[in-house]
Backbone as a chain_set.jsonl record, in Angstrom:
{"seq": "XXXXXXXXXXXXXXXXXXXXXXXXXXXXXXXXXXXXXXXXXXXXXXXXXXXXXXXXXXXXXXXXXXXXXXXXXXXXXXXX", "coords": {"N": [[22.473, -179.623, 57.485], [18.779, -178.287, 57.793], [16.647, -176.746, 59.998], [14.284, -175.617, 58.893], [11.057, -176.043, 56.687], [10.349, -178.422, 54.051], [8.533, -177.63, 52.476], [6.097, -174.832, 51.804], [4.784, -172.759, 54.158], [1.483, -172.991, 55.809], [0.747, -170.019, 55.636], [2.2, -169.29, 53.454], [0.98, -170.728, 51.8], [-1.308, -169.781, 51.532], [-0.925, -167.179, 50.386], [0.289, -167.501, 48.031], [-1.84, -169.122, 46.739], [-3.774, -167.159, 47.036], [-3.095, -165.217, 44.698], [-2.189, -166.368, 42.215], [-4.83, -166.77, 41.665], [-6.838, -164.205, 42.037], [-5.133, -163.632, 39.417], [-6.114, -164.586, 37.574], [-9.478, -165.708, 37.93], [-11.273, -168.093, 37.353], [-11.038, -171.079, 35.999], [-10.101, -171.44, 32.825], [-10.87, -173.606, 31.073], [-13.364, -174.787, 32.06], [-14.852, -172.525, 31.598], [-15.167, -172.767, 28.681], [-16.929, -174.3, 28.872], [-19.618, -173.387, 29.912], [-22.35, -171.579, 29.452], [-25.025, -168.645, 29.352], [-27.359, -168.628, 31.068], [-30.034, -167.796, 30.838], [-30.038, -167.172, 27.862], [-27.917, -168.762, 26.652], [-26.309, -168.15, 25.703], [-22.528, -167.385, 23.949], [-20.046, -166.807, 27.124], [-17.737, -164.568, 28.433], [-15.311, -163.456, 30.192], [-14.8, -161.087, 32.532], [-12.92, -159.374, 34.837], [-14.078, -159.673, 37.695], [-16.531, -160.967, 37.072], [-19.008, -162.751, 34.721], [-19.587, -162.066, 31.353], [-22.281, -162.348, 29.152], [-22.351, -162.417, 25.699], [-24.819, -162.21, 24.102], [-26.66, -161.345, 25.424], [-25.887, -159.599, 27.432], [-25.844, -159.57, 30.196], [-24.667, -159.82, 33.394], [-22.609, -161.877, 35.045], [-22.06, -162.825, 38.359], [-18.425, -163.774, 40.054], [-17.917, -165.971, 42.503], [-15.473, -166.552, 44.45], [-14.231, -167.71, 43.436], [-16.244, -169.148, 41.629], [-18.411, -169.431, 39.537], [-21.457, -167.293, 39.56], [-24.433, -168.107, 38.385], [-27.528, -167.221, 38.444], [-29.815, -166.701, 36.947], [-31.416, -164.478, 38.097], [-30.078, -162.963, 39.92], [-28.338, -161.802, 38.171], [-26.475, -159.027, 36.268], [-27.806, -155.983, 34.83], [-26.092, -155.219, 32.142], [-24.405, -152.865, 29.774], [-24.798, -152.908, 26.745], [-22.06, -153.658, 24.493], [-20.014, -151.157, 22.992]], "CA": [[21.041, -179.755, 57.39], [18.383, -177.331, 58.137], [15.21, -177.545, 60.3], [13.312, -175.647, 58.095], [10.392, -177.224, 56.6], [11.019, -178.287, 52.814], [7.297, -176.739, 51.75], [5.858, -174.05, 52.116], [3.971, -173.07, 54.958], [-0.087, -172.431, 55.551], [0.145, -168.831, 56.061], [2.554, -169.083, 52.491], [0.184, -171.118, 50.507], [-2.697, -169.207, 51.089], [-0.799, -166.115, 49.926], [0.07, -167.825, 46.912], [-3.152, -169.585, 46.361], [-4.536, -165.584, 46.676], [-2.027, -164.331, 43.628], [-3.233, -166.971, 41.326], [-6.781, -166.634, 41.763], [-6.859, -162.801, 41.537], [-4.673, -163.195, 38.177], [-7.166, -165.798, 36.553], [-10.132, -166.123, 38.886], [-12.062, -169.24, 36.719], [-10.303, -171.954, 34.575], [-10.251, -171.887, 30.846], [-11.475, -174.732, 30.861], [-14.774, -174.27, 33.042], [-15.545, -171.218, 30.992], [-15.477, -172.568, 27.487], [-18.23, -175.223, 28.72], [-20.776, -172.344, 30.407], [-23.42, -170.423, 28.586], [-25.753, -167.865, 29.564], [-28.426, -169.684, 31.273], [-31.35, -167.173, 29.874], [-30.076, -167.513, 26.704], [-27.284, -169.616, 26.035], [-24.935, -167.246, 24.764], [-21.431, -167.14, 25.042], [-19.702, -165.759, 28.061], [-16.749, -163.537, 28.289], [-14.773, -163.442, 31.753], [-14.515, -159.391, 32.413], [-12.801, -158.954, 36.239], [-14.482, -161.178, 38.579], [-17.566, -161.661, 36.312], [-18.755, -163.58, 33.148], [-20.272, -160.933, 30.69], [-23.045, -162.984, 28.338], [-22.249, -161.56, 24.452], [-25.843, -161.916, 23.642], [-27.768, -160.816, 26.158], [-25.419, -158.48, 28.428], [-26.24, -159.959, 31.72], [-23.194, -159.637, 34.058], [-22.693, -162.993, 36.301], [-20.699, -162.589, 39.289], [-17.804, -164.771, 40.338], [-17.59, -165.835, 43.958], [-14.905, -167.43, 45.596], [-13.581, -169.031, 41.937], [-17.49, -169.977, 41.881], [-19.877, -168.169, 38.699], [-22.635, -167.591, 40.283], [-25.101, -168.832, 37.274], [-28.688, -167.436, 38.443], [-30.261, -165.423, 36.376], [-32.38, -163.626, 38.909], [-28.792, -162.421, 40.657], [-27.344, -161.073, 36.926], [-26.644, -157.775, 36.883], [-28.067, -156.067, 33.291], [-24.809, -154.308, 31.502], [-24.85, -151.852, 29.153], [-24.231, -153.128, 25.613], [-20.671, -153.008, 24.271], [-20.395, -150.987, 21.407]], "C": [[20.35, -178.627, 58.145], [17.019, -177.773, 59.109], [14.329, -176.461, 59.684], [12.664, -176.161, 57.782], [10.854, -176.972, 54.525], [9.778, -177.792, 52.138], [6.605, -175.477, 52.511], [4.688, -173.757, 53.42], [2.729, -172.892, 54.841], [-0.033, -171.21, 55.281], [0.795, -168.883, 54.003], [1.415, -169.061, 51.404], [-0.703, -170.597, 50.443], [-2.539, -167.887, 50.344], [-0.232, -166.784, 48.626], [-0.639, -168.285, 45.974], [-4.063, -168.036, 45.958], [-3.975, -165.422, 45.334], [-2.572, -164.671, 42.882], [-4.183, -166.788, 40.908], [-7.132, -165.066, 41.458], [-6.132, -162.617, 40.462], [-5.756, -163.981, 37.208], [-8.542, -166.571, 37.801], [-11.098, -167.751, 38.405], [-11.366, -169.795, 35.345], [-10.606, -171.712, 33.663], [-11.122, -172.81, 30.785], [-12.827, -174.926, 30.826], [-15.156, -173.117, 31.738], [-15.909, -171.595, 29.536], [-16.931, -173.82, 27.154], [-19.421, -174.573, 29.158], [-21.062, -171.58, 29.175], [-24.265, -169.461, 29.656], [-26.976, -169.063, 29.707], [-29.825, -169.124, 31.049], [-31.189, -167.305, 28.644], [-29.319, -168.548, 25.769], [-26.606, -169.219, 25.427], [-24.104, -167.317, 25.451], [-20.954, -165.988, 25.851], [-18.138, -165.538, 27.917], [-16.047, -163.031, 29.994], [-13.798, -161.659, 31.106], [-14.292, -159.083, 34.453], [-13.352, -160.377, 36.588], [-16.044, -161.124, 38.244], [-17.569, -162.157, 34.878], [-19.936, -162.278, 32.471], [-20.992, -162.117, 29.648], [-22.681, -161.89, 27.021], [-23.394, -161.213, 24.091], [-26.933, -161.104, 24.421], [-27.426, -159.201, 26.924], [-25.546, -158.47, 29.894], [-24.762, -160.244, 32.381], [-23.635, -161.091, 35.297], [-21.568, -163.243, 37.251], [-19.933, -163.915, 39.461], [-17.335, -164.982, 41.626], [-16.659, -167.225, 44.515], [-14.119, -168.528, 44.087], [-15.108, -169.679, 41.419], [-18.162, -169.123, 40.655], [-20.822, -168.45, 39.566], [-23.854, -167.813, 39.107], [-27.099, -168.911, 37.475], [-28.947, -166.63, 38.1], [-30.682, -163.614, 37.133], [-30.947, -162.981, 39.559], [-27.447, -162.092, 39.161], [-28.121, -159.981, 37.53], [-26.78, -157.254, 34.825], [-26.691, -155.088, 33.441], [-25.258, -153.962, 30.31], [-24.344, -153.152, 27.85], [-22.833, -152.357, 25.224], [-21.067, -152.211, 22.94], [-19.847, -151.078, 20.179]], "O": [[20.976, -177.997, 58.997], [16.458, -178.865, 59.015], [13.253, -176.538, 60.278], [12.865, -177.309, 58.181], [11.345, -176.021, 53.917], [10.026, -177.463, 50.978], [6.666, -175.301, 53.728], [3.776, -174.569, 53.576], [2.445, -172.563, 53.689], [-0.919, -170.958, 54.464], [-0.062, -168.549, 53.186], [1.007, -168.213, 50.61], [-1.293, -170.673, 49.365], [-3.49, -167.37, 49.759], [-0.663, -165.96, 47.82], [-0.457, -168.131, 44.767], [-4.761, -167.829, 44.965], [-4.948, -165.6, 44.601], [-3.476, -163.974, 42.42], [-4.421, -166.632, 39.711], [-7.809, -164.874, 40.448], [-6.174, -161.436, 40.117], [-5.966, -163.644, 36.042], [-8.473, -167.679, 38.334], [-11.533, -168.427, 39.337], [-11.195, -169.316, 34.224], [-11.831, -171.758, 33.551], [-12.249, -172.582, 30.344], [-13.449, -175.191, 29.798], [-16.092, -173.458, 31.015], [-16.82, -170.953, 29.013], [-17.576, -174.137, 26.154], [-20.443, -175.164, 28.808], [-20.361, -171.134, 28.266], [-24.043, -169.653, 30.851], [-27.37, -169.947, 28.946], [-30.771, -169.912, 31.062], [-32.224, -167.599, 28.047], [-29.681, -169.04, 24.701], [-26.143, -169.841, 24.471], [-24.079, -167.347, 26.681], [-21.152, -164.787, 25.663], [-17.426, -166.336, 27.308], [-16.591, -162.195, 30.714], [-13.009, -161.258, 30.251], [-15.196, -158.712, 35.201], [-13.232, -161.521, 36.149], [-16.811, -161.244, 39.199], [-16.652, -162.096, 34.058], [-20.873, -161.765, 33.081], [-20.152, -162.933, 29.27], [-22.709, -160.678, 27.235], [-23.496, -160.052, 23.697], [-27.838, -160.396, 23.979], [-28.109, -158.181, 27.023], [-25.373, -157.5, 30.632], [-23.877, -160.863, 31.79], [-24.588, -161.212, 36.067], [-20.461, -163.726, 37.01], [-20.447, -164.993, 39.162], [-16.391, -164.292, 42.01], [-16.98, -168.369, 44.836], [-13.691, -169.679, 43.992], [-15.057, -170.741, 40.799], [-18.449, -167.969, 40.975], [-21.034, -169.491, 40.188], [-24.426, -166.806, 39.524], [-27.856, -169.8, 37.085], [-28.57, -165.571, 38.602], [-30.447, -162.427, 36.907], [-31.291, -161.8, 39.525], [-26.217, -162.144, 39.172], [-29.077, -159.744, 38.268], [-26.212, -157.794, 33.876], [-26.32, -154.441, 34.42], [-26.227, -154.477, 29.753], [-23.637, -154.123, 28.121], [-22.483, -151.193, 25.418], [-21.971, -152.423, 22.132], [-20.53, -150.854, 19.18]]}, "num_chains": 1, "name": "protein.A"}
């Protein structure tokens, strides 16, 4: 027998909790129920923001969190 512990430790999980989160920062899930709250268009997860298709308003993502206020979008260029 070992005295190891059989899970991982704090300092582990938070470096695996990081990995995760920087590969997929906002569920699937979460994302296919958000719109664009000026217009209601769908959004498009680009890095660690949600890109609106219709409008082009960039909405940051903090902490796993959209941030979802208009007044704090950032305008983006149209794709082309």
């Amino acid at each position: 027998m070992t005295d190891e512990p059989a899970h991982p430790s704090s300092d582990e999980r938070d470096t695996l909790d990081q990995v995760s989160f920087d590969r997929n920062p906002l569920d699937p899930a979460l994302l296919a129920q958000l719109a664009c709250p000026a217009c209601y268009g769908e959004l498009r997860l680009e890095g660690a923001r949600l890109r609106c298709l219709a409008c082009s308003r960039g909405y940051p993502i903090v902490d796993g969190i959209p941030v979802m206020i208009v007044e704090r979008a950032e305008r983006l260029d149209k794709e082309p």
